[in-house]
Backbone as a printed PyTorch tensor [residue, N CA C, xyz], in Angstrom:
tensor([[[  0.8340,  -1.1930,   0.0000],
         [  0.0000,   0.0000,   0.0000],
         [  0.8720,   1.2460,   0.0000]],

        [[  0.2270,   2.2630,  -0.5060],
         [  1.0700,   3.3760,  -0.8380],
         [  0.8000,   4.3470,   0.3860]],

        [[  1.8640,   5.1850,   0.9350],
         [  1.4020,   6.2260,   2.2110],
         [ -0.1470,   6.6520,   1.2910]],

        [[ -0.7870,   7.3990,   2.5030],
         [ -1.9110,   8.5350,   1.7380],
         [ -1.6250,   9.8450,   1.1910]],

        [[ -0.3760,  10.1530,   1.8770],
         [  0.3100,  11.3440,   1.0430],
         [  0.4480,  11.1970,  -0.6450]],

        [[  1.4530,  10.2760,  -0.3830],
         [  1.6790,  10.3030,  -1.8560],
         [  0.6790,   9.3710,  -3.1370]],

        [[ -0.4950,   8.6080,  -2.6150],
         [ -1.7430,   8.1850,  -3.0420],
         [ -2.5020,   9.5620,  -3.4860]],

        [[ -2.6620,  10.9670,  -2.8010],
         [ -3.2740,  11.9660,  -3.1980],
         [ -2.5010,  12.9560,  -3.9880]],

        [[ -0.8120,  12.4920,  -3.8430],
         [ -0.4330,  13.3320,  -5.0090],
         [ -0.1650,  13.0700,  -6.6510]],

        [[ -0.5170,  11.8540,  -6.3000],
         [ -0.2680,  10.6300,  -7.6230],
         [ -1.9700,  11.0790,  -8.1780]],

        [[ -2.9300,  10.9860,  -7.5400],
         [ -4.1430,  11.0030,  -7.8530],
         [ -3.9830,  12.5210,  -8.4180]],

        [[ -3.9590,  13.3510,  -7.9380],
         [ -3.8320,  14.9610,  -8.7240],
         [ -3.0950,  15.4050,  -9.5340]],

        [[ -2.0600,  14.5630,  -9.7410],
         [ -1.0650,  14.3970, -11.0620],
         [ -1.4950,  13.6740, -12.4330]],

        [[ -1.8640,  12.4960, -11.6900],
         [ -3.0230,  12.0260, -13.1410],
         [ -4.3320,  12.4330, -13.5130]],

        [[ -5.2980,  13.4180, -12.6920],
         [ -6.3510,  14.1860, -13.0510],
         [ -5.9160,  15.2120, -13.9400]],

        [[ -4.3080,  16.1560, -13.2460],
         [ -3.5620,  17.2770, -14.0440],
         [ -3.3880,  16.7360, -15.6300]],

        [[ -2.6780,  15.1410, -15.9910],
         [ -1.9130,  14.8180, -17.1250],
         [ -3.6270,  15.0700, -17.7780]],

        [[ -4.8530,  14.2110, -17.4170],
         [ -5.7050,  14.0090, -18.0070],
         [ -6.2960,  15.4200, -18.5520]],

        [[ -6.2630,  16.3860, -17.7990],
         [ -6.4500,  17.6890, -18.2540],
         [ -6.1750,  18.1960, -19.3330]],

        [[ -5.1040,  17.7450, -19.7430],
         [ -3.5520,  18.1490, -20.3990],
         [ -3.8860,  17.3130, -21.8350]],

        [[ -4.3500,  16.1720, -21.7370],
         [ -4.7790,  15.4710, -22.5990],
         [ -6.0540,  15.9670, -23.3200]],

        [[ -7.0230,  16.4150, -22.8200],
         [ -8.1180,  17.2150, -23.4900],
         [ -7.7900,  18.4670, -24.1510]],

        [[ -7.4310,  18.8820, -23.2960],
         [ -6.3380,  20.5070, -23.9180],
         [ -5.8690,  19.9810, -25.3810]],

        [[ -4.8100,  19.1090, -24.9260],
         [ -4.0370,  18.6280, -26.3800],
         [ -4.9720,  17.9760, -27.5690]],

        [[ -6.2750,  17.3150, -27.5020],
         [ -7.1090,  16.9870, -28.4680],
         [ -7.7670,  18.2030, -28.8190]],

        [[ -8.2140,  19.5930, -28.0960],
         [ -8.9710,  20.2980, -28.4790],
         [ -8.1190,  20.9370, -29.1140]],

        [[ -6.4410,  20.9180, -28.8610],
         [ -5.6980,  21.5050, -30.3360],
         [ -5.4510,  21.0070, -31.2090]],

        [[ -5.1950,  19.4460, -31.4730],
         [ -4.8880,  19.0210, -32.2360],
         [ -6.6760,  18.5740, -33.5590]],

        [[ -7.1900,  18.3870, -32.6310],
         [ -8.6470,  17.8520, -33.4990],
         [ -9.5990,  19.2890, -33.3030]],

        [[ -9.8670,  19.8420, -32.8460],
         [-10.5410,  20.9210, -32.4150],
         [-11.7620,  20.4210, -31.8110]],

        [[-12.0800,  19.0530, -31.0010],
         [-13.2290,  19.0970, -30.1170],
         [-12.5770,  18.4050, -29.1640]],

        [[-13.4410,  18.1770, -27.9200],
         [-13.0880,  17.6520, -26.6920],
         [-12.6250,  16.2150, -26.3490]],

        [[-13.9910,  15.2030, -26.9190],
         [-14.5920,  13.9000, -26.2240],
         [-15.0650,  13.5030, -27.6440]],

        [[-14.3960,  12.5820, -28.4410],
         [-15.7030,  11.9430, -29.7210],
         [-15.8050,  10.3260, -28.9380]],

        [[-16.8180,   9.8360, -28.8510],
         [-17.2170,   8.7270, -28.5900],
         [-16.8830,   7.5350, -29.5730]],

        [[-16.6380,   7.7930, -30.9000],
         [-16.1190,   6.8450, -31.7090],
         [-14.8030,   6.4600, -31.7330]],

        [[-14.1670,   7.3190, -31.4250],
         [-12.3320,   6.8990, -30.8390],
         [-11.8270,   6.0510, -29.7570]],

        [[-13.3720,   5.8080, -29.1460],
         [-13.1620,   4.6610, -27.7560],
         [-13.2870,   3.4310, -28.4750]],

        [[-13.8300,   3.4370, -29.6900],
         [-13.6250,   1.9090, -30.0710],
         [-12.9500,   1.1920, -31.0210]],

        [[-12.3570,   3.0690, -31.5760],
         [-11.1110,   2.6620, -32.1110],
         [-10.0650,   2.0260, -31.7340]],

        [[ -9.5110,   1.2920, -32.4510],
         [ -8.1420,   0.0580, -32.1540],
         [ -7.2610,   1.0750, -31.9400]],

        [[ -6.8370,   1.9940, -32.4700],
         [ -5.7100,   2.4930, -32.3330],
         [ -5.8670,   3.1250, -30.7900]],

        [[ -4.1230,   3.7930, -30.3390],
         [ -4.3050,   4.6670, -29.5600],
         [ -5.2000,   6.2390, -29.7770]],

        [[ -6.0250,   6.6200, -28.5510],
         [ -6.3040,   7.5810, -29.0060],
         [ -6.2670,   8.4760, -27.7760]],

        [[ -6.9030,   9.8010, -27.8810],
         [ -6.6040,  10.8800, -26.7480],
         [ -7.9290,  10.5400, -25.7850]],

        [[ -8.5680,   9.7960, -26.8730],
         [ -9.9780,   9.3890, -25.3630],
         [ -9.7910,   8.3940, -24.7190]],

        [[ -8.7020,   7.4980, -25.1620],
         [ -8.5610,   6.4310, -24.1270],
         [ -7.6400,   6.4870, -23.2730]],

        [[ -6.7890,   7.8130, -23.6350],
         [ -5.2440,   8.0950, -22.5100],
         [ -6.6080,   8.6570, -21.5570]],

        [[ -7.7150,   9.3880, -21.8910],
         [ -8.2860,  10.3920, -21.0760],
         [ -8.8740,   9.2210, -19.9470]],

        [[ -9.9350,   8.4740, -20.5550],
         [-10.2170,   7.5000, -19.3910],
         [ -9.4890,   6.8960, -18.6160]],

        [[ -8.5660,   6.1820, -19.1720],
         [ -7.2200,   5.8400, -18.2480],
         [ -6.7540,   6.8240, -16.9400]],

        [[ -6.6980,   7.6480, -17.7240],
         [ -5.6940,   8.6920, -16.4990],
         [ -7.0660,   9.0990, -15.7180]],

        [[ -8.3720,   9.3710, -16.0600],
         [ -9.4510,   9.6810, -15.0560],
         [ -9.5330,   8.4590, -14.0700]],

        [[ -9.4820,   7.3730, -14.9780],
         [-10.1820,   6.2720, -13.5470],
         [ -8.9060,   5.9450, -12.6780]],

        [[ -7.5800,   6.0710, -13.2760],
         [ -6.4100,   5.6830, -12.1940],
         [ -6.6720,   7.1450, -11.3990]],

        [[ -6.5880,   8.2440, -11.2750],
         [ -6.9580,   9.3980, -10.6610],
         [ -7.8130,   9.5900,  -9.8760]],

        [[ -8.5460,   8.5420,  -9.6750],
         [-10.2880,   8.1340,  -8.9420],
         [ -9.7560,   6.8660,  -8.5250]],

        [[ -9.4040,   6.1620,  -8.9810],
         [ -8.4770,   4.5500,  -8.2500],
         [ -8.0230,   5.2610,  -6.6300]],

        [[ -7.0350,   6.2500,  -7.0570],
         [ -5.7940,   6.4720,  -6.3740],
         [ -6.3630,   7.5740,  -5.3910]],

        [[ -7.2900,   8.5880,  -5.5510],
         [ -7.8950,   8.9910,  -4.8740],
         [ -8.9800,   8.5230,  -4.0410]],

        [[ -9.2990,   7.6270,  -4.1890],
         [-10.1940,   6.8350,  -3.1650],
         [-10.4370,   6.2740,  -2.0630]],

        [[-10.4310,   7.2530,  -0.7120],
         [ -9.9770,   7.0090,   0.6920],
         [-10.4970,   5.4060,   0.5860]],

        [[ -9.5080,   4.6110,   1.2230],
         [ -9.8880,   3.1820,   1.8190],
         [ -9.8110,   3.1680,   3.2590]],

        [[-11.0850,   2.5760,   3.8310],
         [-11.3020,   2.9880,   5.4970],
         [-11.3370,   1.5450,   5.8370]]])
């Protein structure tokens, strides 16, 4: 198990990258979120985005 310190700074670092990742599709494609790129095979900027949201929500998730 990871301290909780660094569990909440890992978690706000991958919410930040995921940020960073929308930013970078709304320059490179000029929209946010397309729903058809999630089922694209290839890599895409919506699946780095889910990734880095749900590890960011993983890692932020007090365990009591």
């Amino acid at each position: 198990m990871l301290p909780e310190k660094l569990r909440l700074r890992l978690s706000t670092v991958t919410a930040i990258l995921a940020v960073l990742v929308l930013i970078d599709e709304v320059v490179k494609e000029g929209y946010t979120f397309n729903p058809y790129d999630v089922i694209n095979p290839s890599i895409t900027h919506e699946k780095l985005f889910i990734l880095l949201i749900l590890l960011s929500l993983t890692l932020g998730w007090k365990r009591r």
